[in-house]
C-alpha positions as CSV (number, residue, x, y, z in Angstrom):
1,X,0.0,0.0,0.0
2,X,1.6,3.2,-0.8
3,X,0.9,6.5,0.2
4,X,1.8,10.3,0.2
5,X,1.8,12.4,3.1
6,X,2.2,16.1,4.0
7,X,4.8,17.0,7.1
8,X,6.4,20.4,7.4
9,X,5.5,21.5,3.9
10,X,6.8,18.9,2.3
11,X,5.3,15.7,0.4
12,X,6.5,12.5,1.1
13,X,5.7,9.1,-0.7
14,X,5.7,6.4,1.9
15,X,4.9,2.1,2.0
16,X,4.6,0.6,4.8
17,X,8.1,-0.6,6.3
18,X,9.8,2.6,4.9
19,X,12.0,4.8,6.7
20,X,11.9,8.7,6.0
21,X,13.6,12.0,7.2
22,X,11.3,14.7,7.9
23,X,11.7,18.4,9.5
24,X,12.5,18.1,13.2
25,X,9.2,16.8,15.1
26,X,8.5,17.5,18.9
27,X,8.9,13.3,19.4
28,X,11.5,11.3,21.2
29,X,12.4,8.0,20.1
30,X,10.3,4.7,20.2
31,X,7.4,7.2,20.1
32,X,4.6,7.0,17.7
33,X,3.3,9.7,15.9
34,X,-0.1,9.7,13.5
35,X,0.1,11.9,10.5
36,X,-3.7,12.8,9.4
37,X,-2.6,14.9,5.9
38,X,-2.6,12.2,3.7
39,X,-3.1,13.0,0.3
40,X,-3.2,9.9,-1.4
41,X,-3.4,6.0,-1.1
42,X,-2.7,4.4,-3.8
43,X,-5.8,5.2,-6.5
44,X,-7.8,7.1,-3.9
45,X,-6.9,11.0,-4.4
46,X,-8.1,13.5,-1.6
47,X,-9.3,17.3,-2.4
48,X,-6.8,18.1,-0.8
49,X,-7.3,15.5,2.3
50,X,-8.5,12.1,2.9
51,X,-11.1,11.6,5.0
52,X,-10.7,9.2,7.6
53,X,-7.2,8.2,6.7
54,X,-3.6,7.8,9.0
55,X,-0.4,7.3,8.6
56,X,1.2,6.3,11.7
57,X,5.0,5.8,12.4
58,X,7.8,5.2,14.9
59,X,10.4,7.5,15.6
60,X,13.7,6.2,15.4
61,X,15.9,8.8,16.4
62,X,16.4,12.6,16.3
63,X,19.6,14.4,14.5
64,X,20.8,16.5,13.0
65,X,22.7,16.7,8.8
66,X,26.3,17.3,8.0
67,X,27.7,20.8,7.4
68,X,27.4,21.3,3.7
69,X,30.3,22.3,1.6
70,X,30.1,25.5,-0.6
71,X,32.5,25.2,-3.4
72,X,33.2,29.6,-4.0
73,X,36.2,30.3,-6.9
74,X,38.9,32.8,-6.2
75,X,41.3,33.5,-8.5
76,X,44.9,33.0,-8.1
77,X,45.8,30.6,-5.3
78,X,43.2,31.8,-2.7
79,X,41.4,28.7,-1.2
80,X,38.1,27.5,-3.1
81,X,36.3,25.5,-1.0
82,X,34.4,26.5,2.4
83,X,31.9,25.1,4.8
84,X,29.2,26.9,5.5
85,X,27.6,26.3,9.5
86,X,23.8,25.2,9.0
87,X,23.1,21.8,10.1
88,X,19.4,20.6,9.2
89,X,18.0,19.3,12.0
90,X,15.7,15.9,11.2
91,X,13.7,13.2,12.6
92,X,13.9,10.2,11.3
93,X,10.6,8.0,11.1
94,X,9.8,4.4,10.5
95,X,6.2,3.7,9.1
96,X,4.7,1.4,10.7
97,X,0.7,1.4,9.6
98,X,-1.2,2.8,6.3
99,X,-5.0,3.0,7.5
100,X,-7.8,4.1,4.7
């Protein structure tokens, strides 16, 4: 059963068993959180929600991304290559149940 789900803005297509990285959500791990902005499952298109449809998952863990790299040319022998500070924070979020 597939599915596609709204959290912080963003779309995600999810199946049950998948794991996803979504914005930073107020959970700790092993807790379960019910998302109730599904757009889709699998034929079944909302307008712009389903009714009566959840997607429920586990967090696995909270974290935060790597420091990205910013490549910036200088001429001559300056240095090219920087990293910049920002560091995404995530949750990362194992999907448990697809209910229609």
């Amino acid at each position: 059963m597939n599915a596609i789900i709204k959290v912080g803005g963003k779309q995600y297509r999810v199946t049950e068993g998948s794991e996803i990285f979504v914005e930073k959500l107020n959970a700790n791990a092993n807790d379960t959180v019910k998302f109730d902005q599904v757009l889709m499952i699998d034929d079944k298109v909302g307008n712009p929600y389903l009714t009566n449809a959840t997607v429920e998952g586990e967090v696995i863990k909270n974290g935060k991304n790597k420091k990205i790299i910013v490549y910036k040319y200088k001429q001559k022998s300056r240095a090219n290559r920087r990293t910049h500070g920002h560091r995404q924070p995530y949750t990362k979020i194992k999907i448990t149940k697809i209910a229609a």
